[in-house]
N, CA, C and O atoms as a printed pandas DataFrame, in Angstrom:
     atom_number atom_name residue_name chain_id  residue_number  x_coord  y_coord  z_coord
0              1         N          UNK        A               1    6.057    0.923   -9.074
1              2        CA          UNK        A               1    7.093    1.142   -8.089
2              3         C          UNK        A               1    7.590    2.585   -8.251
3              4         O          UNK        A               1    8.342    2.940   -9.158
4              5         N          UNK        A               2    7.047    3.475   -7.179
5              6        CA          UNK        A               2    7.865    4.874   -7.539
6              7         C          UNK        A               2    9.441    4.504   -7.408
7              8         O          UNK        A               2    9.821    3.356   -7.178
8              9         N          UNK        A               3   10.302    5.593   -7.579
9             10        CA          UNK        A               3   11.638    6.312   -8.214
10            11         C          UNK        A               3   12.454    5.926   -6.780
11            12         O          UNK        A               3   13.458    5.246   -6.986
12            13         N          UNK        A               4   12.138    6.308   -5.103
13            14        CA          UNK        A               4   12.402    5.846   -4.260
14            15         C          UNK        A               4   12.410    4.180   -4.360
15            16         O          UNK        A               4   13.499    3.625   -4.506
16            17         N          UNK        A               5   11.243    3.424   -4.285
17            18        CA          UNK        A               5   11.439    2.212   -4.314
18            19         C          UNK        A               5   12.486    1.838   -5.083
19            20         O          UNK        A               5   13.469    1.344   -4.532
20            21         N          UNK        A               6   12.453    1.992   -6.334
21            22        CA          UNK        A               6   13.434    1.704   -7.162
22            23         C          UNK        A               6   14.941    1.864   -6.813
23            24         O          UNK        A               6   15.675    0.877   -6.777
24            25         N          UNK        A               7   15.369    3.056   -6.569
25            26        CA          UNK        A               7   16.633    3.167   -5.881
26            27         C          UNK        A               7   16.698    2.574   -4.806
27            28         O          UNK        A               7   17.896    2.292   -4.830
28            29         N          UNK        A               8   16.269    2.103   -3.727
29            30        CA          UNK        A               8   15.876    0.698   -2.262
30            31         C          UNK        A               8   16.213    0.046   -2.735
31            32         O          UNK        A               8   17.310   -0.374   -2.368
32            33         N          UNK        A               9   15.573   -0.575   -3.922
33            34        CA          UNK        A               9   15.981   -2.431   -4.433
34            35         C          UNK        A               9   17.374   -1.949   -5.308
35            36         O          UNK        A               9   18.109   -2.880   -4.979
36            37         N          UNK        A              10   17.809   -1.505   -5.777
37            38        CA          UNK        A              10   18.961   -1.331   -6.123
38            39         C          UNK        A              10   19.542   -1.595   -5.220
39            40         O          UNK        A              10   19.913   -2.763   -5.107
40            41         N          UNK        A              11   19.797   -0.844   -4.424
41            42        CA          UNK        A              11   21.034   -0.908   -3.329
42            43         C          UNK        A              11   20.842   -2.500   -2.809
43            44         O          UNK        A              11   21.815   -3.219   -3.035
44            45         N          UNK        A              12   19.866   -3.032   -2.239
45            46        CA          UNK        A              12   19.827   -4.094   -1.493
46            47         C          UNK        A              12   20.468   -4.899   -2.712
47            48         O          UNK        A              12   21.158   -5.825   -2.287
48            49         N          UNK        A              13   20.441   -4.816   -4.111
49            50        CA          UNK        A              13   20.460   -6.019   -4.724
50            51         C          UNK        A              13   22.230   -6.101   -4.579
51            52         O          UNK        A              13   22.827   -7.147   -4.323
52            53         N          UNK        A              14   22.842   -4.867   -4.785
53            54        CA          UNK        A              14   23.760   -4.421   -4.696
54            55         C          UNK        A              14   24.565   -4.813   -3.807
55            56         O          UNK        A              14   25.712   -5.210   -4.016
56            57         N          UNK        A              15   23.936   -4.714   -2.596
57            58        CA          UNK        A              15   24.384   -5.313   -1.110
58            59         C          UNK        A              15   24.648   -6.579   -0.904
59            60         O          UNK        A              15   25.594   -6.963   -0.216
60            61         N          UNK        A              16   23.662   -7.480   -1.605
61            62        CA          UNK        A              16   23.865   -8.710   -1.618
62            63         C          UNK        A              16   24.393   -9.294   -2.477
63            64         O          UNK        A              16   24.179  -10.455   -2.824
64            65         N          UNK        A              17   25.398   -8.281   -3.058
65            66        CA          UNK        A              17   26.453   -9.371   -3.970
66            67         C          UNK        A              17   27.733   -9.288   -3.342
67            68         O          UNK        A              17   28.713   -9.882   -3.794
68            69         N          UNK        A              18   27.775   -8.303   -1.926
69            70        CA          UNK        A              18   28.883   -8.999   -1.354
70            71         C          UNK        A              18   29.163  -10.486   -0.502
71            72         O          UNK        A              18   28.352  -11.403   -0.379
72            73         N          UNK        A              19   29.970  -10.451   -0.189
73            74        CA          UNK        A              19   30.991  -11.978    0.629
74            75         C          UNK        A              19   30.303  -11.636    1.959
75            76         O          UNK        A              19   30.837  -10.738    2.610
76            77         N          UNK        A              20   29.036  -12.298    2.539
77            78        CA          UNK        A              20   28.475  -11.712    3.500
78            79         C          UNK        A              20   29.369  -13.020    4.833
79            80         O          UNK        A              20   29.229  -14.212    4.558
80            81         N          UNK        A              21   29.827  -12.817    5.558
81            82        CA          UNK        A              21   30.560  -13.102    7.094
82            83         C          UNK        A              21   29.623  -13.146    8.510
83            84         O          UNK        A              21   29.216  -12.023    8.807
84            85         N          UNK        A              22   29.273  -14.035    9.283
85            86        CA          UNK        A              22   29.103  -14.215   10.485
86            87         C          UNK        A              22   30.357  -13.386   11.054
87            88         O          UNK        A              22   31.488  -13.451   10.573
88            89         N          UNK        A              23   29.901  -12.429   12.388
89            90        CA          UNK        A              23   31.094  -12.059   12.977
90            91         C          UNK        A              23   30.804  -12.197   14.191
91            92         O          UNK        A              23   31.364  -11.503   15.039
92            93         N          UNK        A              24   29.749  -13.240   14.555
93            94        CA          UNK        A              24   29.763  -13.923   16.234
94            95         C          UNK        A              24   28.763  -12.767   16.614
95            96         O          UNK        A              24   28.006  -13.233   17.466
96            97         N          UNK        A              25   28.458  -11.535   16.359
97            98        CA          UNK        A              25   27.496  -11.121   16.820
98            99         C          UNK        A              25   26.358  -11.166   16.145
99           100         O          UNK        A              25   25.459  -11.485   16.923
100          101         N          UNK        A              26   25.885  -10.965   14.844
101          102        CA          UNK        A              26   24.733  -10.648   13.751
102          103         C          UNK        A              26   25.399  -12.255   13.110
103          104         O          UNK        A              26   26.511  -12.780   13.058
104          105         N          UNK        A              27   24.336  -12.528   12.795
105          106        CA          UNK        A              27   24.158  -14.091   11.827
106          107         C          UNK        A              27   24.089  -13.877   10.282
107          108         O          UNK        A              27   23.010  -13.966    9.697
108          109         N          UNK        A              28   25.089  -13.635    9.721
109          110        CA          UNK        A              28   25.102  -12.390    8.330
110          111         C          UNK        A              28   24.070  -13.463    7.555
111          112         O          UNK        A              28   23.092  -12.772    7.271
112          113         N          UNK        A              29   23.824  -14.866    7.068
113          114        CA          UNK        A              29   22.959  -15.389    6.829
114          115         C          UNK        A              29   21.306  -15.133    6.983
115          116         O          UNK        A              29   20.642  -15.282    5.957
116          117         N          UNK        A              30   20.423  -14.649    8.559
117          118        CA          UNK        A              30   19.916  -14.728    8.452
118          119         C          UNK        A              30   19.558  -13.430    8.016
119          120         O          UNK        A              30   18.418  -13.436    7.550
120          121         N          UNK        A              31   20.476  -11.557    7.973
121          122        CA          UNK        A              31   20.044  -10.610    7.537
122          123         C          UNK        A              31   19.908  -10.724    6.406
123          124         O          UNK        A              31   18.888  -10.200    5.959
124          125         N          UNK        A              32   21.052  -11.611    5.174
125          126        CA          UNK        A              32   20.793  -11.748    4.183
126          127         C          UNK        A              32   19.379  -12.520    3.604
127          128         O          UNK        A              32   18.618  -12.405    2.644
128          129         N          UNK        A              33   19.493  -13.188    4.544
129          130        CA          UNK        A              33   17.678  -13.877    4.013
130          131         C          UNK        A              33   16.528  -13.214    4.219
131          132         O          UNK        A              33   15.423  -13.518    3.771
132          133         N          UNK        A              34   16.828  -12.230    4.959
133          134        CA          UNK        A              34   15.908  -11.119    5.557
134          135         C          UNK        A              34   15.938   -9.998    4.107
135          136         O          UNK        A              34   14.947   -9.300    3.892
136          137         N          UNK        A              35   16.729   -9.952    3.511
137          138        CA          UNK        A              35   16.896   -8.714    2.854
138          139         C          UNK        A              35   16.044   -9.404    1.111
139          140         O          UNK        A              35   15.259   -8.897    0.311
140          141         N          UNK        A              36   16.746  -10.746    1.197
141          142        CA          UNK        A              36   16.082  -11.435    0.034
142          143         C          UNK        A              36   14.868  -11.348    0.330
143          144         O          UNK        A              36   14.291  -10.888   -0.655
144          145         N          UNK        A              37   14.108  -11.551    1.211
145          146        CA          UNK        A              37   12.822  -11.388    1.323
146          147         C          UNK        A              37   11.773  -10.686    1.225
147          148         O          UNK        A              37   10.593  -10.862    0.922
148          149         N          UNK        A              38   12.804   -9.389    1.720
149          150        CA          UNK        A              38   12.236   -8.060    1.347
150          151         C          UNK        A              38   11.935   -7.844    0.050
151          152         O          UNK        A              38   10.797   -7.691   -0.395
152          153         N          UNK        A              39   13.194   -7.826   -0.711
153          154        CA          UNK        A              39   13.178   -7.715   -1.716
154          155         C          UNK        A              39   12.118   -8.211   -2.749
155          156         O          UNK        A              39   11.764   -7.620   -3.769
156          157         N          UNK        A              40   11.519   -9.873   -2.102
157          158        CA          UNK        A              40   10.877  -10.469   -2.747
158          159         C          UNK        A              40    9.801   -9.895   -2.758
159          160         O          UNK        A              40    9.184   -9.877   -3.823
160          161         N          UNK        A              41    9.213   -9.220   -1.535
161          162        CA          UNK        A              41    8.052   -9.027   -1.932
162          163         C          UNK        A              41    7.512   -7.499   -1.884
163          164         O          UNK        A              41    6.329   -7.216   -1.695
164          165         N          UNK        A              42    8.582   -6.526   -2.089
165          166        CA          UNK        A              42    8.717   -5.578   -2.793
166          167         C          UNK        A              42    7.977   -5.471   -4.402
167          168         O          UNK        A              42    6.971   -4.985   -4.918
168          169         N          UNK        A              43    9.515   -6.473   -4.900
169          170        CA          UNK        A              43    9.571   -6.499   -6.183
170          171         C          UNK        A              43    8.619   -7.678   -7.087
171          172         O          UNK        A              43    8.729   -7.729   -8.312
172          173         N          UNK        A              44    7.753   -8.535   -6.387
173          174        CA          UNK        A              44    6.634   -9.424   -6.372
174          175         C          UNK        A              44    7.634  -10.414   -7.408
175          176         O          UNK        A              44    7.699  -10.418   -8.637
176          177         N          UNK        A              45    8.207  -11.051   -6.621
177          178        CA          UNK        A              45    8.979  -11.892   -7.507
178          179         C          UNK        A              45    9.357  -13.252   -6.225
179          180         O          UNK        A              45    9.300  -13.138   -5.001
180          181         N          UNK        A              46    9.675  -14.287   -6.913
181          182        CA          UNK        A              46   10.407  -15.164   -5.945
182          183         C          UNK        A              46   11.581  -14.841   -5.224
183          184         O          UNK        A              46   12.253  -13.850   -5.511
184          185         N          UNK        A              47   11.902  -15.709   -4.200
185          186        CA          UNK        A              47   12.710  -16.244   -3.648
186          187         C          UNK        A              47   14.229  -16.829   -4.601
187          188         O          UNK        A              47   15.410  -16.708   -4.273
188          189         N          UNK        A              48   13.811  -17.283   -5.483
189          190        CA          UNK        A              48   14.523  -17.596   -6.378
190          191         C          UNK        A              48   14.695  -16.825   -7.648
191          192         O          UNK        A              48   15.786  -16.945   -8.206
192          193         N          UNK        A              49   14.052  -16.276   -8.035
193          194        CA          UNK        A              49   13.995  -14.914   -8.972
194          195         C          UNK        A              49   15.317  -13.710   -8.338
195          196         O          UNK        A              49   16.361  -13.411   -8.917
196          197         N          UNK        A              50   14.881  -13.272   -7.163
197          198        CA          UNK        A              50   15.448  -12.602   -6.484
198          199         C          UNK        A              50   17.248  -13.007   -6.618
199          200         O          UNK        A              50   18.229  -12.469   -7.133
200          201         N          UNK        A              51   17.058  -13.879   -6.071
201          202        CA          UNK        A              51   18.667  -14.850   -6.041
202          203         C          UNK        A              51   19.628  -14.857   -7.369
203          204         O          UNK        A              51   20.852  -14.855   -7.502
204          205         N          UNK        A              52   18.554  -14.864   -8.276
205          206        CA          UNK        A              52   19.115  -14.827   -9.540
206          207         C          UNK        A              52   19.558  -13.706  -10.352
207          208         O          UNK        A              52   20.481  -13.661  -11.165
208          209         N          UNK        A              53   18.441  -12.490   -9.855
209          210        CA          UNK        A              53   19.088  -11.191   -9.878
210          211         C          UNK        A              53   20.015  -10.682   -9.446
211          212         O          UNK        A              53   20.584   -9.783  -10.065
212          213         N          UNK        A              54   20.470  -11.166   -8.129
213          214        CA          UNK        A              54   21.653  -11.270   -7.474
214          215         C          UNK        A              54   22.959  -11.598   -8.242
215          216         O          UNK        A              54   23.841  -10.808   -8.577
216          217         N          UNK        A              55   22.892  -12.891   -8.440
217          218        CA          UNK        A              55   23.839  -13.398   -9.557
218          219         C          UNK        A              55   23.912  -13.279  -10.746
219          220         O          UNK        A              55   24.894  -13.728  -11.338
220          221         N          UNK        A              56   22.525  -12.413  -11.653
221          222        CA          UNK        A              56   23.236  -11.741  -12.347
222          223         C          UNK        A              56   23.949  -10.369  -12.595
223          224         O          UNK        A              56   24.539  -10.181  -13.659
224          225         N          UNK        A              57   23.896   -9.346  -11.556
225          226        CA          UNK        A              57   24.553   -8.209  -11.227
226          227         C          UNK        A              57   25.582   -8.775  -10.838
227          228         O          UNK        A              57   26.591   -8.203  -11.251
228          229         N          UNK        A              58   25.859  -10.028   -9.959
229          230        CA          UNK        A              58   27.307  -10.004   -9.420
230          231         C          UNK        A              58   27.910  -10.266  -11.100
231          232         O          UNK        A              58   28.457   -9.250  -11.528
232          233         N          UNK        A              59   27.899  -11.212  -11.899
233          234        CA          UNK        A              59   28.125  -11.337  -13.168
234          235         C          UNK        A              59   28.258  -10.366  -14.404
235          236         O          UNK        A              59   28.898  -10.425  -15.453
236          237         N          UNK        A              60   27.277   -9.327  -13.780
237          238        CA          UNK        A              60   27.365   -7.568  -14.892
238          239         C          UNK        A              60   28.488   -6.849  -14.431
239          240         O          UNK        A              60   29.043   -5.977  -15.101
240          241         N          UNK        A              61   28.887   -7.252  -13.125
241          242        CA          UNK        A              61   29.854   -5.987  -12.940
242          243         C          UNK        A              61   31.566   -6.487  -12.922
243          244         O          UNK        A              61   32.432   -5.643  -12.693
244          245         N          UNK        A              62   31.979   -8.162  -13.229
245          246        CA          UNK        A              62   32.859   -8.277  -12.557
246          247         C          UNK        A              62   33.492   -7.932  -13.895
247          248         O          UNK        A              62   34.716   -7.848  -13.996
């Protein structure tokens, strides 16, 4: 994974440890599942791998 990629999945992982909101226009659910996905197969990892990285950054930083 070059130095770019690397800084990409950062941020997204980053992104998705906020309080994501429907606001009647964008379905914040399905971008977020969109972004997990990416991520997944970026970083050649699960669906659930992914998720868990999630929760543990939300857990490193609070």
């Amino acid at each position: 994974m070059t130095e770019h990629d690397k800084k990409l999945a950062d941020v997204l992982l980053d992104s998705l440890m906020l309080n994501w909101h429907d606001n009647g226009n964008i379905n914040a659910d399905a971008v977020r599942d969109a972004c997990i996905q990416a991520l997944s197969e970026v970083l050649d990892e699960s669906l659930d791998e992914i998720i868990a990285m999630v929760d543990q950054r939300i857990q490193q930083k609070q």
